[in-house]
C-alpha positions as CSV (number, residue, x, y, z in Angstrom):
1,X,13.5,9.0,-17.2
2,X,12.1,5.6,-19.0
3,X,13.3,3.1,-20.1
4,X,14.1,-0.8,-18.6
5,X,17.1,0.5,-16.8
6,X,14.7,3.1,-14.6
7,X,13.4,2.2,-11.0
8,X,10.1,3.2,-10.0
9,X,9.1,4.6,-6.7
10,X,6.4,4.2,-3.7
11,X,4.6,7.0,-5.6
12,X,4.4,5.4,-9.2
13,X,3.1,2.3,-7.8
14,X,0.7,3.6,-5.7
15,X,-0.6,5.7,-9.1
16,X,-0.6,2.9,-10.5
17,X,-2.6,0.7,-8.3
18,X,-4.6,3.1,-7.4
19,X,-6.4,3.7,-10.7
20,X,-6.4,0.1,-11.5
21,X,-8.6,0.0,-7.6
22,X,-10.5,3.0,-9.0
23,X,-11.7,1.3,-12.7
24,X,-12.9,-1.8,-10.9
25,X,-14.9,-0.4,-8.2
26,X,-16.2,1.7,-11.2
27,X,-17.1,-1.2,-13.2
28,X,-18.1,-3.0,-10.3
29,X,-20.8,0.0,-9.3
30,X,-21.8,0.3,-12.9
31,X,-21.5,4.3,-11.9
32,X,-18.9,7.4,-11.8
33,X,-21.2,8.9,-8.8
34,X,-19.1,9.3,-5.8
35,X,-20.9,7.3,-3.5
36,X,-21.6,4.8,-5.3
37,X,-18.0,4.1,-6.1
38,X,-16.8,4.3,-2.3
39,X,-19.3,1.9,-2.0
40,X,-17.9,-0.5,-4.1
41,X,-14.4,0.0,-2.9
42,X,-14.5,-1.6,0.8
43,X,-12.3,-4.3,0.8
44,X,-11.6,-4.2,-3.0
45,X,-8.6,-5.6,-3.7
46,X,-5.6,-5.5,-6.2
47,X,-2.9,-7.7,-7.2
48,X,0.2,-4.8,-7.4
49,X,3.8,-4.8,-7.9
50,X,4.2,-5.0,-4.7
51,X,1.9,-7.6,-3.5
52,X,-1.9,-7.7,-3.1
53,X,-3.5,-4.9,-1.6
54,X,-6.8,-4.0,-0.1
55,X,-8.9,-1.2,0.7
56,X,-10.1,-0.9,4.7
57,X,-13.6,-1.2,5.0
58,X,-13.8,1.6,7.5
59,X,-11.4,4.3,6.6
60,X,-10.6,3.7,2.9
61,X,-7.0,3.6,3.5
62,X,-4.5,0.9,1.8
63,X,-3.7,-2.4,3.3
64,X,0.1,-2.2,2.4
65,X,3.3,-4.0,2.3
66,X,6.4,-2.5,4.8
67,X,9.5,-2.4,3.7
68,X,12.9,-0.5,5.8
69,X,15.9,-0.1,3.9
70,X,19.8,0.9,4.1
71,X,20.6,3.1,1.2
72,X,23.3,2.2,-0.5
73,X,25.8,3.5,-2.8
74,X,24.1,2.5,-5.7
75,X,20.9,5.3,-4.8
76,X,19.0,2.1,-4.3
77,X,18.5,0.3,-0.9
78,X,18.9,-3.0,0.7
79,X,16.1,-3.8,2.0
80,X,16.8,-4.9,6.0
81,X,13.1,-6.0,6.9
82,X,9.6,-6.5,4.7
83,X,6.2,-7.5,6.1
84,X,5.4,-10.8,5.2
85,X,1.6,-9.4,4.9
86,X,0.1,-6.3,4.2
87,X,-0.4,-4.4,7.3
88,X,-3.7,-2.6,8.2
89,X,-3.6,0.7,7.7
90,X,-3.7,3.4,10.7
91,X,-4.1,6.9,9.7
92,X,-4.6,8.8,12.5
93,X,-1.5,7.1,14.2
94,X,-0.5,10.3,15.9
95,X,1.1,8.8,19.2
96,X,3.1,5.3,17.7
97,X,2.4,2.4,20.2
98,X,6.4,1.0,19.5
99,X,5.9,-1.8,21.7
100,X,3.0,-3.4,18.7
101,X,6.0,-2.7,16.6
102,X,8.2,-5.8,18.0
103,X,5.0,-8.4,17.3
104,X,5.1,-7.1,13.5
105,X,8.7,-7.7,13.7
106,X,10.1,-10.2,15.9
107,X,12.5,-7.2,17.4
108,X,12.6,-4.7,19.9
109,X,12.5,-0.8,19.0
């Protein structure tokens, strides 16, 4: 389960940005009150594994990096497209707009 030889996941990064986002918008409030912290946190931002990362100012969703992948035989993947930017975050995208999708990727769906 550890070791240098283990891969980490979508989930143990986030974890681990996410408290590292959470200990400087605590510092940076100089408070553990609630709203003072989610005051702090619009448009932190965090140098992670994966890139840097930022919270929306409106929703307090993730800025993130996108990534698609093959998997392979390997239980890795190889990764066939990756976002040269973080993209904005959208979580109430219930009804996809597919045609945005070829501007973020130079394809068609």
């Amino acid at each position: 389960m550890f070791g240098q030889h283990q891969v980490t996941d979508r989930c143990w990064e986030a974890a681990y940005f996410q408290v590292h986002l959470l200990a400087k918008a605590i510092a940076r409030a100089g408070s553990t009150e609630v709203e003072d912290v989610l005051q702090t946190m619009r448009g932190l931002e965090y140098d992670a594994p994966q890139g840097r990362v930022r919270i929306d100012e409106h929703n307090h969703h993730t800025y993130l990096y996108s990534r698609i992948g093959r998997a392979n035989g390997d239980g890795q993947f190889d990764i066939l497209y990756e976002s040269q930017k973080a993209l904005k975050p959208d979580p109430y995208a219930v009804a996809p707009d597919f045609n945005g999708w070829s501007s973020l990727t130079g394809r068609r769906p």
